[in-house]
C-alpha positions as CSV (number, residue, x, y, z in Angstrom):
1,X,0.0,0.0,0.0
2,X,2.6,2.8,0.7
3,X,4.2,1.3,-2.8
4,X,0.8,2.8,-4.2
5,X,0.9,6.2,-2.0
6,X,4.6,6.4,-3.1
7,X,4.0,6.1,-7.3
8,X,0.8,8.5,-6.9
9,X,3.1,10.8,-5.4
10,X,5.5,10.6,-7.6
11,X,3.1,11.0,-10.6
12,X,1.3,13.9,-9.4
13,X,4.9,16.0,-8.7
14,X,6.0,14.9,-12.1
15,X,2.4,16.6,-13.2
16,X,3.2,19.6,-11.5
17,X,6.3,20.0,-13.1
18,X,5.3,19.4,-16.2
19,X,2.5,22.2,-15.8
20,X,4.8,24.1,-14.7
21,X,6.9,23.8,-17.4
22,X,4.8,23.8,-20.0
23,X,3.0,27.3,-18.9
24,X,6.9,28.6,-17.4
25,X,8.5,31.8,-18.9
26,X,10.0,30.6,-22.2
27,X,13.3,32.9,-22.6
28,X,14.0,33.7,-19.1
29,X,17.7,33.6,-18.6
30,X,18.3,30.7,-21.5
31,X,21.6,31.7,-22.8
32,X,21.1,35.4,-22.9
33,X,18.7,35.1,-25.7
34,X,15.7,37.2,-26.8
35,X,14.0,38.5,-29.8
36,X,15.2,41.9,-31.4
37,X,12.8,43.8,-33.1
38,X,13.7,44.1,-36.9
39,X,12.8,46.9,-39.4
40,X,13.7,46.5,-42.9
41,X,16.3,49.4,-44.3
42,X,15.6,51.2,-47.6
43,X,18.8,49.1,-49.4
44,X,16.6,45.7,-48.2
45,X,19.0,44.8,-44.9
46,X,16.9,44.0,-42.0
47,X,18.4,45.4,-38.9
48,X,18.4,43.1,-35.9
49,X,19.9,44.8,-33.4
50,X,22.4,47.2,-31.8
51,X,26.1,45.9,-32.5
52,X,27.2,46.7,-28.7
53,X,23.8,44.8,-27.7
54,X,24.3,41.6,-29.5
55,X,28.3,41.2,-28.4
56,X,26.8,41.6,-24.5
57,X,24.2,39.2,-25.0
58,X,26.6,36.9,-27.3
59,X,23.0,36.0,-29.2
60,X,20.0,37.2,-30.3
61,X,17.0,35.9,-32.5
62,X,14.7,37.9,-35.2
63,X,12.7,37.8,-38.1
64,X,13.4,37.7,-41.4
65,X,11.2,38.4,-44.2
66,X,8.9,36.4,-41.8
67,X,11.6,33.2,-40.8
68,X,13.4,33.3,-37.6
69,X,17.2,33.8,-37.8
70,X,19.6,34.0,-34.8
71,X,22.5,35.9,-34.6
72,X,25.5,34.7,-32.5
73,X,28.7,36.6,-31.3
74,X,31.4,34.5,-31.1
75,X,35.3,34.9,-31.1
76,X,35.0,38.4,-32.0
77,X,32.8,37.5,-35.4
78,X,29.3,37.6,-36.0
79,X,27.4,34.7,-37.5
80,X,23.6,34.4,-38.7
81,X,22.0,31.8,-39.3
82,X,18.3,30.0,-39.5
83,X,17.0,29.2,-35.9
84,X,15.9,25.9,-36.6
85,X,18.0,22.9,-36.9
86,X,17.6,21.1,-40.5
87,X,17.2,17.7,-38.4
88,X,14.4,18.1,-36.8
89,X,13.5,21.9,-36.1
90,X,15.6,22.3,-32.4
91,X,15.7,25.9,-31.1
92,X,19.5,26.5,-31.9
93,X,19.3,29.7,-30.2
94,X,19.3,27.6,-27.1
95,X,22.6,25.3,-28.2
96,X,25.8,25.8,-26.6
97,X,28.9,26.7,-29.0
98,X,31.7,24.1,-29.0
99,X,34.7,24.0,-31.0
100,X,35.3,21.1,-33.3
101,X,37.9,20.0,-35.4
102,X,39.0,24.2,-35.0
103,X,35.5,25.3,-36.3
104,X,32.8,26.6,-34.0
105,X,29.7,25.0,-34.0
106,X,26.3,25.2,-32.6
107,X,25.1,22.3,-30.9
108,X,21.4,21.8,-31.4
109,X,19.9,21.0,-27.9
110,X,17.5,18.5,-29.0
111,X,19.4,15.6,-30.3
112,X,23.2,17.2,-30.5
113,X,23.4,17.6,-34.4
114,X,26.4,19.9,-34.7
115,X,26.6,22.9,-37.1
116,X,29.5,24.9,-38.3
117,X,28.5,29.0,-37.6
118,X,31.1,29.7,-40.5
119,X,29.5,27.8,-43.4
120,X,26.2,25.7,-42.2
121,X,28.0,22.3,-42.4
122,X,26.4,19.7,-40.6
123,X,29.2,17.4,-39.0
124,X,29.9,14.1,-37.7
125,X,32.1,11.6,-36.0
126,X,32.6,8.7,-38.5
127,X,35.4,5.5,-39.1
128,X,37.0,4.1,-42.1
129,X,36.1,0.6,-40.9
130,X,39.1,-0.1,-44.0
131,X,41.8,1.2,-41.8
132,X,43.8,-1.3,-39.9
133,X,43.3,0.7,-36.5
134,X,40.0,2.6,-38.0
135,X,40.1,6.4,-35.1
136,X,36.8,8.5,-35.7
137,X,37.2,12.2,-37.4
138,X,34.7,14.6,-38.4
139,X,33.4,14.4,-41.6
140,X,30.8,17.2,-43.6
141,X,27.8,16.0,-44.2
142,X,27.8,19.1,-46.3
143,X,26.0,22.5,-46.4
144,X,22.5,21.6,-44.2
145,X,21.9,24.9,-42.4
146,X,21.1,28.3,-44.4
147,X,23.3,30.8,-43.3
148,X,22.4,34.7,-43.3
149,X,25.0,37.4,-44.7
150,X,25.5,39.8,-42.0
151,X,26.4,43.8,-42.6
152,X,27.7,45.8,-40.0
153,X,27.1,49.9,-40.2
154,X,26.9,52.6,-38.0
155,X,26.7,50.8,-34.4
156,X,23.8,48.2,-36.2
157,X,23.8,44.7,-37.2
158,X,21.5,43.9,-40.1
159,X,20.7,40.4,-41.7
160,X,20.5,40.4,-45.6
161,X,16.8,38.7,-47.1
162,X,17.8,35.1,-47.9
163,X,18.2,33.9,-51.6
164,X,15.5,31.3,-51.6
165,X,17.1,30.1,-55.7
166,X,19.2,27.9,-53.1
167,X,17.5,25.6,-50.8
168,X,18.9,23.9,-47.9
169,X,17.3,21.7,-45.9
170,X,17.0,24.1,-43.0
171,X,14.5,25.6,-45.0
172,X,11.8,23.2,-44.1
173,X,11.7,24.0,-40.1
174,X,12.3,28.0,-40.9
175,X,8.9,27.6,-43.9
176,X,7.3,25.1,-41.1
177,X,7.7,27.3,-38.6
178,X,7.3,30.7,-39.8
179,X,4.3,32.1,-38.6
180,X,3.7,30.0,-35.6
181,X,6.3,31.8,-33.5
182,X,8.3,29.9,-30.4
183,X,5.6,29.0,-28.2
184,X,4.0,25.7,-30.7
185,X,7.8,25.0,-31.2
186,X,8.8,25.1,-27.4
187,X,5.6,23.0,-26.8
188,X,6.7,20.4,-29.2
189,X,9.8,20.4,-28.1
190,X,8.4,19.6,-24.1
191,X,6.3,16.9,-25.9
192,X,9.4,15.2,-27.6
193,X,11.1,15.3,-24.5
194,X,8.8,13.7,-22.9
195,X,8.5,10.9,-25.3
């Protein structure tokens, strides 16, 4: 019998939690991120942000021409770049930067696809199961993840519109996921954790 009171117990805080979660501030203290507000320029650059802002908060995320692009500070350099992962649509703003292999890389939080900031490679650890003592290296899966030009002027940080002649297959999550905003995205993402 106190099994039984023990399990309900348990089930019920795990209920809570999940509640909790699920109706919790979304961007409150994750990484530093938030949402710039974005007007488009005369010349068709989208500003983002202030230049000064974005190196203090080492990331922020915005729209363009209605798909959500983050913008990451790192080593001195700015990167842009779609915010959801080609794999499966992880919030990359919330992935921690690791070097690999001497390239930086995001690390999507959901399932720990890596992806160069510099180019929007998609990596992985593979073996030549040929070679006598076969030692895993990273390997390109090649370009996966649209990356954004990004123009610096006057103090601002603008994102150029992306040239959609090109696709990669990041572009599914950004069209997916374009008008819906974070909150069905974060939702999913508390369902496929939970799964």
């Amino acid at each position: 019998m106190l099994d039984l009171v023990i399990l309900s117990l348990h089930f019920f805080i795990c209920f809570l939690i999940s509640v909790v979660i699920w109706h919790g501030p979304k961007d409150v203290g994750l990484h530093s991120s938030s949402t710039g507000t974005v007007e488009m320029e005369p010349d068709g650059l989208i500003l983002i942000g202030k230049e000064d802002d974005i190196k203090r908060s080492r990331r922020v995320t915005g729209k363009v021409n209605g798909r959500e692009v983050v913008v990451f500070y790192h080593e001195g350099k700015f990167h842009a770049m779609d915010s959801r992962c080609y794999h499966e649509g992880g919030p990359l703003r919330l992935g921690e930067i690791e070097d690999i292999d001497g390239q930086a890389c995001i690390v999507c939080p959901w399932h720990k696809f890596k992806i160069t900031l510099e180019t929007g490679e998609g990596l992985y650890e593979g073996i030549n199961p040929l070679e006598p003592s076969p030692t895993p290296k990273w390997q390109s899966k090649g370009v996966k993840q649209r990356i954004h030009k990004i123009t610096i002027h006057n103090g601002n940080v603008y994102v150029s519109p992306p040239d959609l002649s090109v696709s990669f297959d990041s572009d599914y999550f950004a069209d997916k996921y374009k008008n819906s905003g974070d909150l069905a995205m974060e939702k999913q993402s508390i369902s496929q954790a939970a799964e």
